[in-house]
PDB file of N, CA, C and O in Angstrom:
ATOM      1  N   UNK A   1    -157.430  44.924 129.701  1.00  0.00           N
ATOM      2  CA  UNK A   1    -156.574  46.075 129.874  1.00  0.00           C
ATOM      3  C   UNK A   1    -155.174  45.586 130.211  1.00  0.00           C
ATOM      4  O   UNK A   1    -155.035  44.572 130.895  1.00  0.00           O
ATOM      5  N   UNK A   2    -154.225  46.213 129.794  1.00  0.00           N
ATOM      6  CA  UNK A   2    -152.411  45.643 129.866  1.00  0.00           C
ATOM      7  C   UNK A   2    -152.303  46.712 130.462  1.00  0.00           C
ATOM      8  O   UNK A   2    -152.985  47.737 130.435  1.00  0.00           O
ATOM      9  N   UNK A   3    -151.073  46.320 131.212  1.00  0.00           N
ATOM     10  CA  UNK A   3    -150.707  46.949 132.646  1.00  0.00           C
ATOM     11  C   UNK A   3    -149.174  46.653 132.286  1.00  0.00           C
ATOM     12  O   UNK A   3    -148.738  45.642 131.736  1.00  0.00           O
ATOM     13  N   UNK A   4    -148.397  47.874 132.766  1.00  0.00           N
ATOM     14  CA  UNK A   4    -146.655  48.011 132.262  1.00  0.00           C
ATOM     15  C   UNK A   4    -146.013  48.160 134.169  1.00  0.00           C
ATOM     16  O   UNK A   4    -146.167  48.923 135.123  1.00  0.00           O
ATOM     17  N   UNK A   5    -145.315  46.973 133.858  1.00  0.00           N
ATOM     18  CA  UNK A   5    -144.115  47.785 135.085  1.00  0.00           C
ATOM     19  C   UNK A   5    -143.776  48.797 135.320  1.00  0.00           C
ATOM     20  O   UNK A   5    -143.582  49.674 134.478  1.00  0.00           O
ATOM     21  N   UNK A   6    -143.599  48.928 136.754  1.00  0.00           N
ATOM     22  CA  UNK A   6    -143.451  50.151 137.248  1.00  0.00           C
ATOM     23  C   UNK A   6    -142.998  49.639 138.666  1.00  0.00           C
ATOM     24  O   UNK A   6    -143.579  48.830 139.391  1.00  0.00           O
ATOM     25  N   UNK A   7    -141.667  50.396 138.910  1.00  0.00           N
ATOM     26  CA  UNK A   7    -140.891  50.285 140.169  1.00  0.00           C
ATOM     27  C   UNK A   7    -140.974  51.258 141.140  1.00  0.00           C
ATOM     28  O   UNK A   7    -140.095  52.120 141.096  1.00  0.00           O
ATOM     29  N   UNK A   8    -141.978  51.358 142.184  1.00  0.00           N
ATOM     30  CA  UNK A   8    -141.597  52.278 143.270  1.00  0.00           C
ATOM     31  C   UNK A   8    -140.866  51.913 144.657  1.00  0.00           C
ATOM     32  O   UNK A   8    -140.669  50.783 145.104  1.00  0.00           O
ATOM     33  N   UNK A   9    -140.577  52.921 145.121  1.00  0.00           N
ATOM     34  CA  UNK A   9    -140.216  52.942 146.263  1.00  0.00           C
ATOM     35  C   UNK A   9    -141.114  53.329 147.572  1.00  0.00           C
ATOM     36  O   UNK A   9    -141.877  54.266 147.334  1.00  0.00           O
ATOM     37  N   UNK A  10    -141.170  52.955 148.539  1.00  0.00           N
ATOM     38  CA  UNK A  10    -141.959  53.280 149.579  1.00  0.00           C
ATOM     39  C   UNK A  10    -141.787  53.210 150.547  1.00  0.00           C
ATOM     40  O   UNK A  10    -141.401  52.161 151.063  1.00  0.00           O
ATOM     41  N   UNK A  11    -142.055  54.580 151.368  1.00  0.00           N
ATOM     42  CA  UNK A  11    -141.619  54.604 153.087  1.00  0.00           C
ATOM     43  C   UNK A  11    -142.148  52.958 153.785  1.00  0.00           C
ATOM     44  O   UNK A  11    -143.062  52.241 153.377  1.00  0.00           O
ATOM     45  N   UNK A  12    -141.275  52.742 154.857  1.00  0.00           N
ATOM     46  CA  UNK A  12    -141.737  51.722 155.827  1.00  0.00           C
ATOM     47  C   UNK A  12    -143.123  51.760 155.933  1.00  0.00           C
ATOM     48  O   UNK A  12    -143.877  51.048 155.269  1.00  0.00           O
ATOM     49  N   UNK A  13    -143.555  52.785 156.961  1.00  0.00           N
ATOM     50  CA  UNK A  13    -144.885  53.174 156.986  1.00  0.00           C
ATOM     51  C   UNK A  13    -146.066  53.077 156.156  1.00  0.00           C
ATOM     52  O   UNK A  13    -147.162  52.655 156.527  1.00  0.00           O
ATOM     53  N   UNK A  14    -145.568  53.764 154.284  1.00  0.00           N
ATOM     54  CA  UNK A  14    -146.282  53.186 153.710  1.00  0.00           C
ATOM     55  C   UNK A  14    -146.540  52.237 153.324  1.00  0.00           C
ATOM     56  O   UNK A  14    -147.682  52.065 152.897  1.00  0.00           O
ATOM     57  N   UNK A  15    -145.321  50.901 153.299  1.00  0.00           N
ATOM     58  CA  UNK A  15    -145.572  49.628 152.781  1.00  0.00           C
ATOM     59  C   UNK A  15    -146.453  49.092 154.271  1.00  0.00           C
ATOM     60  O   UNK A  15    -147.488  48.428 154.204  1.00  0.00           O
ATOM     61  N   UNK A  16    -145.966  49.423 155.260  1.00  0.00           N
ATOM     62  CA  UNK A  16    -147.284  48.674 156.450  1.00  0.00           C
ATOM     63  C   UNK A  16    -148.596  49.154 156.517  1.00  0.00           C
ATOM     64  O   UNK A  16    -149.499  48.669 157.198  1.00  0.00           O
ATOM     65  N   UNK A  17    -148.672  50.288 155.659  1.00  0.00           N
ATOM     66  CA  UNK A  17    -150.013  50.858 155.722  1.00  0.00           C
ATOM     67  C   UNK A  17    -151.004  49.832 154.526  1.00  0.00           C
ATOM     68  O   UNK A  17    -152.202  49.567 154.620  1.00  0.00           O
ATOM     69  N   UNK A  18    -149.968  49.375 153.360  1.00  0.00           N
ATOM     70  CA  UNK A  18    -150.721  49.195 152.600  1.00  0.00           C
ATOM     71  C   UNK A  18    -150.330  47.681 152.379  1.00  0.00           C
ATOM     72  O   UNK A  18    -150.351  47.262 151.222  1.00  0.00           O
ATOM     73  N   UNK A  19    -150.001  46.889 153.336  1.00  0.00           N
ATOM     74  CA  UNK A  19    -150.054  45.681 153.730  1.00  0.00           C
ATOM     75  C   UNK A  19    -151.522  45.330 154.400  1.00  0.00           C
ATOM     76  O   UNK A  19    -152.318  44.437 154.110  1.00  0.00           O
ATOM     77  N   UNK A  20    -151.606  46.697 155.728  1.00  0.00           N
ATOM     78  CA  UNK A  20    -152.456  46.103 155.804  1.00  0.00           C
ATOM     79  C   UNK A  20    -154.131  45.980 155.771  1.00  0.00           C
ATOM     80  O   UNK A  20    -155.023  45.354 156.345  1.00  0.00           O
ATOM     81  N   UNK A  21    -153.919  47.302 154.397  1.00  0.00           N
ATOM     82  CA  UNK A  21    -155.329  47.332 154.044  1.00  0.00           C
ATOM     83  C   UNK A  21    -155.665  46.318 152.741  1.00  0.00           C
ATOM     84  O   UNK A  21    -156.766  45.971 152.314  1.00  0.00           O
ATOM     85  N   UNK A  22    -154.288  45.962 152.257  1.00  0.00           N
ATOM     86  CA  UNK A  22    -154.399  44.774 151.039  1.00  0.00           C
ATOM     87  C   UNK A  22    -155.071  43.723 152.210  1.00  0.00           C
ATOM     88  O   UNK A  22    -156.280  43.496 152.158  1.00  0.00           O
ATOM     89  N   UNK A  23    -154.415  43.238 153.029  1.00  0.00           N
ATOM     90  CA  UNK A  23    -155.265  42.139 153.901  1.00  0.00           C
ATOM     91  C   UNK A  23    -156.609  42.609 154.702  1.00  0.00           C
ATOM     92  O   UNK A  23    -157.622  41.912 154.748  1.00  0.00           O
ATOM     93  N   UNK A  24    -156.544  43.251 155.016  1.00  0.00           N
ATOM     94  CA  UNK A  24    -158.235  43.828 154.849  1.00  0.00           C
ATOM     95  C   UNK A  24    -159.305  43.766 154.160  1.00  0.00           C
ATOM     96  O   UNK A  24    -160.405  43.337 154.509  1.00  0.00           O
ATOM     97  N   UNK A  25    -158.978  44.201 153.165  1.00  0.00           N
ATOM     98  CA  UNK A  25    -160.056  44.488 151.704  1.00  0.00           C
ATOM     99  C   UNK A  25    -159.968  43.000 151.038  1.00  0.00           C
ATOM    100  O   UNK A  25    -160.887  42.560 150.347  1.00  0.00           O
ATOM    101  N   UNK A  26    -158.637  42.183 151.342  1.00  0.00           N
ATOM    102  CA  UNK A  26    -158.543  41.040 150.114  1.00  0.00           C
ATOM    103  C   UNK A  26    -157.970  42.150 148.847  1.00  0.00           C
ATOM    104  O   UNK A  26    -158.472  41.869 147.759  1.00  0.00           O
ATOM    105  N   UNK A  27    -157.578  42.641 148.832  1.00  0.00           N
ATOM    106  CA  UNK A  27    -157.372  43.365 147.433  1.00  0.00           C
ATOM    107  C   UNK A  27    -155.548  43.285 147.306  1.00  0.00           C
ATOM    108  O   UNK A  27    -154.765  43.174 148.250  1.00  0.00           O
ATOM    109  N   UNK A  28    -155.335  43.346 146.371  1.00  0.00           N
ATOM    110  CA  UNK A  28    -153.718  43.352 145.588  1.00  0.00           C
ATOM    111  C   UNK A  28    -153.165  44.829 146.196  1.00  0.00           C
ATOM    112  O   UNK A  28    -153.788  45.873 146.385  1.00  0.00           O
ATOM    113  N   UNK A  29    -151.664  44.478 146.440  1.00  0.00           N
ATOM    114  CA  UNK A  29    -151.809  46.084 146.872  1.00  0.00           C
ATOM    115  C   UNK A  29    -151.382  46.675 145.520  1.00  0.00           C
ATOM    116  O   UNK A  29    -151.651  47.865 145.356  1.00  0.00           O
ATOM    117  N   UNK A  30    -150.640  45.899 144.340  1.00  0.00           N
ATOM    118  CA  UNK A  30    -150.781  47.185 142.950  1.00  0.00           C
ATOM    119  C   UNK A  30    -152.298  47.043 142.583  1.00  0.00           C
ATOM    120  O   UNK A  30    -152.627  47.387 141.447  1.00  0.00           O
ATOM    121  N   UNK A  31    -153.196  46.593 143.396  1.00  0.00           N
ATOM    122  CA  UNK A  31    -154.547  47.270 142.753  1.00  0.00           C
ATOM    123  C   UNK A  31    -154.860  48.583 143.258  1.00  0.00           C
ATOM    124  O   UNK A  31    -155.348  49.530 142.641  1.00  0.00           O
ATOM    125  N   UNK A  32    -154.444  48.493 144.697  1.00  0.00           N
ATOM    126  CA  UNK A  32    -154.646  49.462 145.785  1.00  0.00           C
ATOM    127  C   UNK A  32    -153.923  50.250 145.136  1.00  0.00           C
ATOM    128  O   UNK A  32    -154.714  50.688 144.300  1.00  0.00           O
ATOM    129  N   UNK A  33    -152.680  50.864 144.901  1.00  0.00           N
ATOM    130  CA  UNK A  33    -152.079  51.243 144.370  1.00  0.00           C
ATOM    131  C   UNK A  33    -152.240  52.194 142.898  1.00  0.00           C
ATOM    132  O   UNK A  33    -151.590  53.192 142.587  1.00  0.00           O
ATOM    133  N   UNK A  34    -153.068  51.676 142.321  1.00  0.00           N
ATOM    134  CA  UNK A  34    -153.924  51.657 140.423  1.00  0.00           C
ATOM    135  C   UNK A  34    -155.227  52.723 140.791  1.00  0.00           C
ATOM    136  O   UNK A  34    -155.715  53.645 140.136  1.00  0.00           O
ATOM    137  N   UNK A  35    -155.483  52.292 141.835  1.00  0.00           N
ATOM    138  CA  UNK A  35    -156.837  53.414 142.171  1.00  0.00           C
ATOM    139  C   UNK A  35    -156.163  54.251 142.981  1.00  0.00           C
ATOM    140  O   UNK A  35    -156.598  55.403 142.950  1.00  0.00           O
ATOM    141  N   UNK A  36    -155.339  54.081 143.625  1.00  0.00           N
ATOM    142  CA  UNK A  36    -154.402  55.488 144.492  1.00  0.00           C
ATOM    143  C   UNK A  36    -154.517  56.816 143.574  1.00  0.00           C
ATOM    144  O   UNK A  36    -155.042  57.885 143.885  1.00  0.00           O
ATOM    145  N   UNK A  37    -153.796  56.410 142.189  1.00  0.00           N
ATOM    146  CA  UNK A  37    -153.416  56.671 141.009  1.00  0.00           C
ATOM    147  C   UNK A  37    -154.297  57.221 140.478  1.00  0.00           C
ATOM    148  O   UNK A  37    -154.210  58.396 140.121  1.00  0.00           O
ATOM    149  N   UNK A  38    -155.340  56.493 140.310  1.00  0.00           N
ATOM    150  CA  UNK A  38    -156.603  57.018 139.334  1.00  0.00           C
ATOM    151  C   UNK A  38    -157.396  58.009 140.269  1.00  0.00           C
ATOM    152  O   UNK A  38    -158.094  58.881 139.749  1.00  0.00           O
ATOM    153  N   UNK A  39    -157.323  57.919 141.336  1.00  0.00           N
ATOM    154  CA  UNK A  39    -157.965  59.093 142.617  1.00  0.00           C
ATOM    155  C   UNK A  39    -157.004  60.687 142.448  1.00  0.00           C
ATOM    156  O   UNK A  39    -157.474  61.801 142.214  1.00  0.00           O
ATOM    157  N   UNK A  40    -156.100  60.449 142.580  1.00  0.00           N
ATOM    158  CA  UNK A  40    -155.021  61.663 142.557  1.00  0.00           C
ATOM    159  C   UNK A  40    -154.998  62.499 140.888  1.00  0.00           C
ATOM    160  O   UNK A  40    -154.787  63.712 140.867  1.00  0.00           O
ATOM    161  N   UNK A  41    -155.202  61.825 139.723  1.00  0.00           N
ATOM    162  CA  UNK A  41    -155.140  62.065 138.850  1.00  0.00           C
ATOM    163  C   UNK A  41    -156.338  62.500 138.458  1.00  0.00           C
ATOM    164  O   UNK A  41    -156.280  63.601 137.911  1.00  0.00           O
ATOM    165  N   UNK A  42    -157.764  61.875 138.568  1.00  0.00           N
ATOM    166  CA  UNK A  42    -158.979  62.025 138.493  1.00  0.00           C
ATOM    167  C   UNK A  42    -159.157  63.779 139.625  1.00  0.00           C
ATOM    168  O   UNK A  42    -160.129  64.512 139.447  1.00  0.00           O
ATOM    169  N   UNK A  43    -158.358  64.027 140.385  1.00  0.00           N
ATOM    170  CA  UNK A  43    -158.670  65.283 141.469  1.00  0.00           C
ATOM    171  C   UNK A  43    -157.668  66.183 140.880  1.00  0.00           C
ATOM    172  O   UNK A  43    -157.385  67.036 141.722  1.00  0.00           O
ATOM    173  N   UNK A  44    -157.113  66.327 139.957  1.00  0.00           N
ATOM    174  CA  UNK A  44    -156.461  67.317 139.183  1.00  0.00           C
ATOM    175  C   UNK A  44    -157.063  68.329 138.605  1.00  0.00           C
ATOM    176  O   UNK A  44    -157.850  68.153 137.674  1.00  0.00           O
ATOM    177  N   UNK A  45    -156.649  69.979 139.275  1.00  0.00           N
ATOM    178  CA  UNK A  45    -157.221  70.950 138.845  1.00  0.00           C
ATOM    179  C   UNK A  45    -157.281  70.950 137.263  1.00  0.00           C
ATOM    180  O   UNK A  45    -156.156  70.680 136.843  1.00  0.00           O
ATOM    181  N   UNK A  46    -158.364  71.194 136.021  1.00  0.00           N
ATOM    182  CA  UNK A  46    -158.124  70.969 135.153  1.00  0.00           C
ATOM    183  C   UNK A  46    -157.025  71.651 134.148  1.00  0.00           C
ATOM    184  O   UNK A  46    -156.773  71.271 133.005  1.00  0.00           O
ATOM    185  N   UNK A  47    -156.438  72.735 134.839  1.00  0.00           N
ATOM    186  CA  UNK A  47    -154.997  73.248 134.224  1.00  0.00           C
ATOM    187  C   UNK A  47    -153.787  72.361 134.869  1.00  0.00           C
ATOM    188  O   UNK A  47    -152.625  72.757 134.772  1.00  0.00           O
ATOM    189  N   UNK A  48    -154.060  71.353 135.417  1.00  0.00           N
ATOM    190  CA  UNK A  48    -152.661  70.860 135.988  1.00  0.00           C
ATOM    191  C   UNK A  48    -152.731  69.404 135.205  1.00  0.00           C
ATOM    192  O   UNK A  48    -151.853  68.666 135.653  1.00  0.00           O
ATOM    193  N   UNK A  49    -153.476  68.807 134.221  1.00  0.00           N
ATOM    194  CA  UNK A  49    -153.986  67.705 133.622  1.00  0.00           C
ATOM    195  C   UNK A  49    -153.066  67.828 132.465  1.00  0.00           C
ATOM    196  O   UNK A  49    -153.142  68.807 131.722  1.00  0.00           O
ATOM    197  N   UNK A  50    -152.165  66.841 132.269  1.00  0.00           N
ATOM    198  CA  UNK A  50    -151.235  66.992 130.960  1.00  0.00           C
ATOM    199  C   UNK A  50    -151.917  66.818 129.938  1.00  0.00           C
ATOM    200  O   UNK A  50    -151.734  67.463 128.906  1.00  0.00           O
ATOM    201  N   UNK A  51    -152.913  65.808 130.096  1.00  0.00           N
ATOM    202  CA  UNK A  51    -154.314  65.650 128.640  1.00  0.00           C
ATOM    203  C   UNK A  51    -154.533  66.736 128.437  1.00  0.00           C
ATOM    204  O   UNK A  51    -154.313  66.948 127.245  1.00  0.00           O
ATOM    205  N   UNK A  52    -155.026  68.052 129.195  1.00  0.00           N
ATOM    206  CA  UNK A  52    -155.599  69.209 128.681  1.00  0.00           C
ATOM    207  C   UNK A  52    -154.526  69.869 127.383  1.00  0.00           C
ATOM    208  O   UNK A  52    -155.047  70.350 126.377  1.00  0.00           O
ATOM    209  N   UNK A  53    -153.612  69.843 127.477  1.00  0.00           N
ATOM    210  CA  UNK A  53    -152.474  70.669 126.395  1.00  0.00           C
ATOM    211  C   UNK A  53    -152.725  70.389 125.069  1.00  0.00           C
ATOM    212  O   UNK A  53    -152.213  71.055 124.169  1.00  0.00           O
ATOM    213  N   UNK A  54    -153.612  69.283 124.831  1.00  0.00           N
ATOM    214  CA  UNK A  54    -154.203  68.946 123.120  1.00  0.00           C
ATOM    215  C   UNK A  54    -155.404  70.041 123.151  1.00  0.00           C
ATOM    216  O   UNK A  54    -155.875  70.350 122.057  1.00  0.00           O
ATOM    217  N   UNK A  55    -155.972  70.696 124.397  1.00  0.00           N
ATOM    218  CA  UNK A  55    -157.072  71.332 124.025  1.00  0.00           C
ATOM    219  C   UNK A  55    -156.750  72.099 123.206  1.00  0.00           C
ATOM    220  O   UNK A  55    -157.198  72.111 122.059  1.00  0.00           O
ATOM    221  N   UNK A  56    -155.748  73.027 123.754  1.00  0.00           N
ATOM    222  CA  UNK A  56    -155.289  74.494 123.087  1.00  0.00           C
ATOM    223  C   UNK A  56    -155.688  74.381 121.392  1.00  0.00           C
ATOM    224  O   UNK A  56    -156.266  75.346 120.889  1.00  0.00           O
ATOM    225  N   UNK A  57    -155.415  73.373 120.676  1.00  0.00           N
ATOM    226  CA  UNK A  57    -155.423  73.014 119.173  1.00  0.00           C
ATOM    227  C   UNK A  57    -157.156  73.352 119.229  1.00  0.00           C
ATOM    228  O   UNK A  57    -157.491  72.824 118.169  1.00  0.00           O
ATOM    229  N   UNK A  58    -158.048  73.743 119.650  1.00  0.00           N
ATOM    230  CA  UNK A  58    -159.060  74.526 119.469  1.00  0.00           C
ATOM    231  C   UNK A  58    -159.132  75.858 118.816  1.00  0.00           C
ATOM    232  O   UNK A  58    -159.933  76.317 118.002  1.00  0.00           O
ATOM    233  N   UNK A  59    -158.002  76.389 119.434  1.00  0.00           N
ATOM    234  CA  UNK A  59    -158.094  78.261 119.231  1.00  0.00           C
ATOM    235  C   UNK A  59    -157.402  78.047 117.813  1.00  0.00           C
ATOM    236  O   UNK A  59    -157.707  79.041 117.154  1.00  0.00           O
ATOM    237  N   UNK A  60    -156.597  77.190 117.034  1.00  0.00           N
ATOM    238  CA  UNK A  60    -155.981  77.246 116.111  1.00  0.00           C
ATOM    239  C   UNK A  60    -156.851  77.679 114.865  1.00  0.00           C
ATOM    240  O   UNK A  60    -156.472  77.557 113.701  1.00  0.00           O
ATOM    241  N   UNK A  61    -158.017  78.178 115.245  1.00  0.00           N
ATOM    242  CA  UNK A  61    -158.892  78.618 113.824  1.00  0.00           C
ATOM    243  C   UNK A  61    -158.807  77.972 112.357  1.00  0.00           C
ATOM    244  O   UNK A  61    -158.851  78.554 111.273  1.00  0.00           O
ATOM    245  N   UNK A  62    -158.647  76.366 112.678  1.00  0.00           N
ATOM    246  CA  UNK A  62    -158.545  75.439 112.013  1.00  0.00           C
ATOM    247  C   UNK A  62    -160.163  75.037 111.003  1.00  0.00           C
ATOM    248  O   UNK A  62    -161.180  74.729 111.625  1.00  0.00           O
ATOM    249  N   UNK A  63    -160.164  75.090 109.804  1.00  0.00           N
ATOM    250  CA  UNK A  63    -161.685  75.090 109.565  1.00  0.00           C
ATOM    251  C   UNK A  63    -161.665  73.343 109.562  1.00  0.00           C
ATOM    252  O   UNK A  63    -162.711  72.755 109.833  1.00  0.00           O
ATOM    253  N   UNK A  64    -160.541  72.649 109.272  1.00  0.00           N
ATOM    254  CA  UNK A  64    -160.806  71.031 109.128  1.00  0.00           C
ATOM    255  C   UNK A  64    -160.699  70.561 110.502  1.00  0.00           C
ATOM    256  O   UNK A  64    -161.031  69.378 110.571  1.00  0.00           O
ATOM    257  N   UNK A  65    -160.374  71.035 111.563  1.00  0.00           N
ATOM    258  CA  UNK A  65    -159.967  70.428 112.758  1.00  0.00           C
ATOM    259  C   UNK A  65    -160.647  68.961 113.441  1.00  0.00           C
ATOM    260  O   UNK A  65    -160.033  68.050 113.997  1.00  0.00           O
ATOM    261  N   UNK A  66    -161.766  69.053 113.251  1.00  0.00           N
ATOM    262  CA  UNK A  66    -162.763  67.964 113.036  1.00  0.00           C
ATOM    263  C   UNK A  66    -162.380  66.612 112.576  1.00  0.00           C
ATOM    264  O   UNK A  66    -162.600  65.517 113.093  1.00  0.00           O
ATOM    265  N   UNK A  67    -161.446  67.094 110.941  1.00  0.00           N
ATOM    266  CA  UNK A  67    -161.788  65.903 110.464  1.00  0.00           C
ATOM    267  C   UNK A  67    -160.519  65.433 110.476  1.00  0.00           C
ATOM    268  O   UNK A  67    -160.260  64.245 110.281  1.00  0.00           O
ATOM    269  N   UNK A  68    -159.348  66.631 110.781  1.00  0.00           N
ATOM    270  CA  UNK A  68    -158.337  66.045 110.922  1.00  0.00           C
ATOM    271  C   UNK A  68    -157.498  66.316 112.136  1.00  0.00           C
ATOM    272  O   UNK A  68    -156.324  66.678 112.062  1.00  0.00           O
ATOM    273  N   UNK A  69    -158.307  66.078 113.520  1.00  0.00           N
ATOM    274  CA  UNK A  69    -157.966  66.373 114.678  1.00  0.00           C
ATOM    275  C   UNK A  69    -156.792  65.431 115.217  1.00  0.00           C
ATOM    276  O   UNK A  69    -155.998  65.825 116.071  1.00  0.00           O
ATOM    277  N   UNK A  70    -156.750  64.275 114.705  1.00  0.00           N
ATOM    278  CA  UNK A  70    -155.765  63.144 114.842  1.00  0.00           C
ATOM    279  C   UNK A  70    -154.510  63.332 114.298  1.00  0.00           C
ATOM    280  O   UNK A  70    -153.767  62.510 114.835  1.00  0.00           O
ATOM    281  N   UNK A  71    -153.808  64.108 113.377  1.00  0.00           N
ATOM    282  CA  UNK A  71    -153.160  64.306 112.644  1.00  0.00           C
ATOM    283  C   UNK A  71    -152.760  65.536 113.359  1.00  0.00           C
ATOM    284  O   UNK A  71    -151.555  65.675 113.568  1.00  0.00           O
ATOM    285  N   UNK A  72    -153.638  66.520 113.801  1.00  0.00           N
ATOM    286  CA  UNK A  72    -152.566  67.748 114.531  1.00  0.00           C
ATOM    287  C   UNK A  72    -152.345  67.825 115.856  1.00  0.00           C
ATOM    288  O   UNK A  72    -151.683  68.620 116.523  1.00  0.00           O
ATOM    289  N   UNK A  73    -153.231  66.545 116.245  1.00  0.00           N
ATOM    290  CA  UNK A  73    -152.383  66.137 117.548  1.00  0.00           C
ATOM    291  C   UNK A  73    -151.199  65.388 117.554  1.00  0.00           C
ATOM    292  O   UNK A  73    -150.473  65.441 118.547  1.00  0.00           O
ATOM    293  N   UNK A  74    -150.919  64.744 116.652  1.00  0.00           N
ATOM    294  CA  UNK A  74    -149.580  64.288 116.443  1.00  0.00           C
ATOM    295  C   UNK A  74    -148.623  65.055 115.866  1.00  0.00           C
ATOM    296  O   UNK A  74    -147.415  64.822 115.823  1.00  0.00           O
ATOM    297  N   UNK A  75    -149.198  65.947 115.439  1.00  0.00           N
ATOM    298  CA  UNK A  75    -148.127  67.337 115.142  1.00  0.00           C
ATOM    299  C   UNK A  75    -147.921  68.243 116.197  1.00  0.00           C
ATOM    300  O   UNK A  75    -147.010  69.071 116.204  1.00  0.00           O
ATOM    301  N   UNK A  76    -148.848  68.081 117.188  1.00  0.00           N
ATOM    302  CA  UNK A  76    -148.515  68.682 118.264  1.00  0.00           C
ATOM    303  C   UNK A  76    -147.618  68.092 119.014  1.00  0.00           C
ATOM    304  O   UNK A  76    -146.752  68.846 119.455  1.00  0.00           O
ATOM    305  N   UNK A  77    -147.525  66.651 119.386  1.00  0.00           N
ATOM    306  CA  UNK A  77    -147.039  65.826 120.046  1.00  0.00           C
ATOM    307  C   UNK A  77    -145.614  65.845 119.484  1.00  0.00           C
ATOM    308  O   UNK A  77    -144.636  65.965 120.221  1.00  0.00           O
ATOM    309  N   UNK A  78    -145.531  65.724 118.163  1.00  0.00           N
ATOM    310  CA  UNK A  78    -144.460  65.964 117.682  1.00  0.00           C
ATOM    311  C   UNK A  78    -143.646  67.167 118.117  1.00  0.00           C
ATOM    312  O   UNK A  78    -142.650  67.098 118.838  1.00  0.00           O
ATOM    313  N   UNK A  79    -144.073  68.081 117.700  1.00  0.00           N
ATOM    314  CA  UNK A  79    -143.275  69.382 118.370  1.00  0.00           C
ATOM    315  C   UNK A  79    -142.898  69.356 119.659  1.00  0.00           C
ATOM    316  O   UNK A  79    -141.718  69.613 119.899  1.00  0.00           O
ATOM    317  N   UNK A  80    -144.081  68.950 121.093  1.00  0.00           N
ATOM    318  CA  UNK A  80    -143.789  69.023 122.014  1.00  0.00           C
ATOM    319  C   UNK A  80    -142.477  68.280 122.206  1.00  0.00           C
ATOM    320  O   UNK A  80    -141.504  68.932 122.587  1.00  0.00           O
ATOM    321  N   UNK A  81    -142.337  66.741 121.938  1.00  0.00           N
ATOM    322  CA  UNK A  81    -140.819  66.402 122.119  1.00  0.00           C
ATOM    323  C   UNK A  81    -139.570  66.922 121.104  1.00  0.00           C
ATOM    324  O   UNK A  81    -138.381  66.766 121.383  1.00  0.00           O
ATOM    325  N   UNK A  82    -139.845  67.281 120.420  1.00  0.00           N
ATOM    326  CA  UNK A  82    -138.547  68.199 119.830  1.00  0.00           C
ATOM    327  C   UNK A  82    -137.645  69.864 120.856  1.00  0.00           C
ATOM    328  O   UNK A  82    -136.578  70.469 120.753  1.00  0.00           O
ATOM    329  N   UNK A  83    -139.174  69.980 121.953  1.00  0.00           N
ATOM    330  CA  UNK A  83    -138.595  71.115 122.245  1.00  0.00           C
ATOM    331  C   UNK A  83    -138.313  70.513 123.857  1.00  0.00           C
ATOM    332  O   UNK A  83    -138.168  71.428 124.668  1.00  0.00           O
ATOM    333  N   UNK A  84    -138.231  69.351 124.340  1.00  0.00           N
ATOM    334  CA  UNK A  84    -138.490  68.746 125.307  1.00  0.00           C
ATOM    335  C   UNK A  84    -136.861  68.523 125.592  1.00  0.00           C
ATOM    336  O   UNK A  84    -136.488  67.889 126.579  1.00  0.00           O
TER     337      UNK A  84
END
């Protein structure tokens, strides 16, 4: 799995908090960090999930949707940044 930079910032507090559960656990704190992430995102009401917005392409009373579900998600995707 590839992993992209990413710059945060963090209260005092939180960098001593998570100093010193990285030395605790032995664990990295961008690991600590990666599951922070995947906890908060994984507890997302399922209308607040940006993945969900490809669902909608269901109701489109599409009879090929199936076979060409890849293709109108990128037409969706497409649109979405044009109006972005």
């Amino acid at each position: 799995m590839g992993y992209r930079r990413l710059q945060v910032y963090l209260r005092p507090d939180q960098e001593s908090a998570l100093d010193a559960l990285s030395r605790q656990t032995g664990r990295s704190k961008a690991d600590l960090i990666r599951e922070s992430v995947d906890r908060f995102l994984s507890d997302l009401p399922l209308e607040d999930d940006p993945a969900m917005g490809i669902l909608s392409l269901g109701k489109s009373e599409k009879g090929d949707l199936a076979k060409r579900h890849d293709a109108y998600v990128e037409e969706a995707v497409r649109g979405k940044r044009r109006h972005d």
